[in-house]
N, C-alpha and C positions, 0 to 999 in steps of 0.2 A: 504494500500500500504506500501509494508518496504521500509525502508531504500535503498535496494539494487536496487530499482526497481525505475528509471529514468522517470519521469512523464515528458512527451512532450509538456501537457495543457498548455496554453499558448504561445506557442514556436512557430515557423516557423519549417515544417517540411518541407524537400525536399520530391516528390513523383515521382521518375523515370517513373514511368507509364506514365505521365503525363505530366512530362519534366518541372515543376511548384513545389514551394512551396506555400505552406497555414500555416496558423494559427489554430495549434490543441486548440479546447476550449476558441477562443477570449473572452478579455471580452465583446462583444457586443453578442454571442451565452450567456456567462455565465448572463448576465441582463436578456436575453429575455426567459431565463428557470426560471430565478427566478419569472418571472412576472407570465407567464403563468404554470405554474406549482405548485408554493406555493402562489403566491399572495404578493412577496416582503420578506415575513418571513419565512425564512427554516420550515419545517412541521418534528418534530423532534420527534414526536409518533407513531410510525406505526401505518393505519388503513389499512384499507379492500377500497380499491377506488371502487367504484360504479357505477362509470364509465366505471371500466373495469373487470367486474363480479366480484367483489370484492378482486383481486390481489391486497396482500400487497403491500405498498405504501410507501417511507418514504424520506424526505429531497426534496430535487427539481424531484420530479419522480422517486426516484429509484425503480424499481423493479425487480424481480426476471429474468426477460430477458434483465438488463443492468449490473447485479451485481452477481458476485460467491457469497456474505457476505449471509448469512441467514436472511432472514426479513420476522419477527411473528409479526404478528397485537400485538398492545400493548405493544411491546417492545422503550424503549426510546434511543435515538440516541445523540450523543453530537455531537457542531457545527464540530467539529475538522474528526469525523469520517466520517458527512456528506461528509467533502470537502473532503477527503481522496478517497472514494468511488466514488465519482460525477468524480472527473477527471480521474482515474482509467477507469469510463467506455465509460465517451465523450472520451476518449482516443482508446478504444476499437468500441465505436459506429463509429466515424469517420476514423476509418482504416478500417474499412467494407465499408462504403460506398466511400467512395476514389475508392475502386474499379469499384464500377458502374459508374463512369465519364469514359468518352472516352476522353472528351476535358476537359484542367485543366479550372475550373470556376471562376470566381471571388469571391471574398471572404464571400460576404456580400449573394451569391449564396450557396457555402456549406456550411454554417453559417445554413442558414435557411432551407435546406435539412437535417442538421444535427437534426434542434428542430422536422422537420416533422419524422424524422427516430427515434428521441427519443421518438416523443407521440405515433407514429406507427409500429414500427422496421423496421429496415435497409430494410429487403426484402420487404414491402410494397414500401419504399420509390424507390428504385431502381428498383420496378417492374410498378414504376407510369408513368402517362403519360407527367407530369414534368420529371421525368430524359428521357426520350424519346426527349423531345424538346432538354433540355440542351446537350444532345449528339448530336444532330445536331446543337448545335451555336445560338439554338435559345433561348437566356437569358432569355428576356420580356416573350415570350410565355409561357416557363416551369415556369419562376416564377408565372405567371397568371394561370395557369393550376393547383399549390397547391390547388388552394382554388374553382376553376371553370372550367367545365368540357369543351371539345371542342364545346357541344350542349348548355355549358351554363349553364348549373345545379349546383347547388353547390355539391361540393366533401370533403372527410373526413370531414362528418361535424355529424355525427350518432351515436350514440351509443346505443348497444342492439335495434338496430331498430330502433330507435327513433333522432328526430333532435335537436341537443343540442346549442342552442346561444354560449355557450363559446367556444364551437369547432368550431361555424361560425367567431366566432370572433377572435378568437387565428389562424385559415386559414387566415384572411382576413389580419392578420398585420404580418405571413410569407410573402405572398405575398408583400407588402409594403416593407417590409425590404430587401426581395431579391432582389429588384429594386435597393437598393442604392448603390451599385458598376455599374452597367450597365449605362455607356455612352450613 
């Protein structure tokens, strides 16, 4: 990010749509990327995630669908560039999805549509059956619906096919988190 270019991350940002301001990039989104995503320690080598057919990977998630920078497995990243690029894109992730709210949400609400929009992109998130609830007002429900289907099944919880405990577990404490604004 240069100079010239005014980072919102952390800021209150007004959303006319919306008639509501939020917090671009709280720190309580920025903790809960660092948990679920590096594990507390920036991941400052690009690898190949394996998770996700082996897209380059680097810092708290970056990759090549949240970041213009180029990122080649093996290349090494400084802390400075991580945070440079990390706000840069929750910057850009969460102006995307702002759009898919009909009703402004409480914070701790697109905090945690934010982490689900970062491990999934925006259009997953926005095409999920949590933003379905949270557009009709229904907080509790769309937060419950991250992690758990209307039948009750667990949801985004797979990868290549397969059912990943970390995915169960990083849904199941979106969920939790998305709770704690809701009255």
């Amino acid at each position: 990010m240069t100079a010239a270019v005014q980072s919102r991350v952390g800021k209150k940002v007004w959303i006319p749509a919306l008639g509501i301001s939020l917090i671009f990039g709280s720190a309580a989104l920025h903790g809960h990327l660092e948990l679920w995503e590096s594990g507390k320690t920036r991941v400052l080598t690009v690898y190949a995630d394996k998770l996700a057919n082996g897209i380059p990977t680097v810092c708290n998630g970056l990759t090549r669908h949240v970041t213009a920078k180029p990122i080649v497995v093996g290349q090494v990243w400084t802390n400075a560039e991580c945070q440079a690029e990390e706000d840069a894109a929750l910057e850009r992730v969460q102006s995307k999805l702002s759009t898919c709210f009909k009703k402004g949400p409480p914070q701790s609400v697109f905090d945690m549509a934010t982490s689900h929009a970062w491990n999934l992109g925006v259009g997953s998130t926005c095409g999920s059956q949590a933003m379905q609830m949270w557009n009709r007002g229904e907080w509790r429900i769309g937060c419950a619906r991250m992690s758990v289907s209307a039948a009750g099944k667990l949801v985004w919880v797979y990868a290549n096919g397969k059912f990943v405990r970390g995915l169960a577990n990083r849904r199941a404490d979106e969920t939790q988190k998305c709770l704690k604004d809701i009255p």
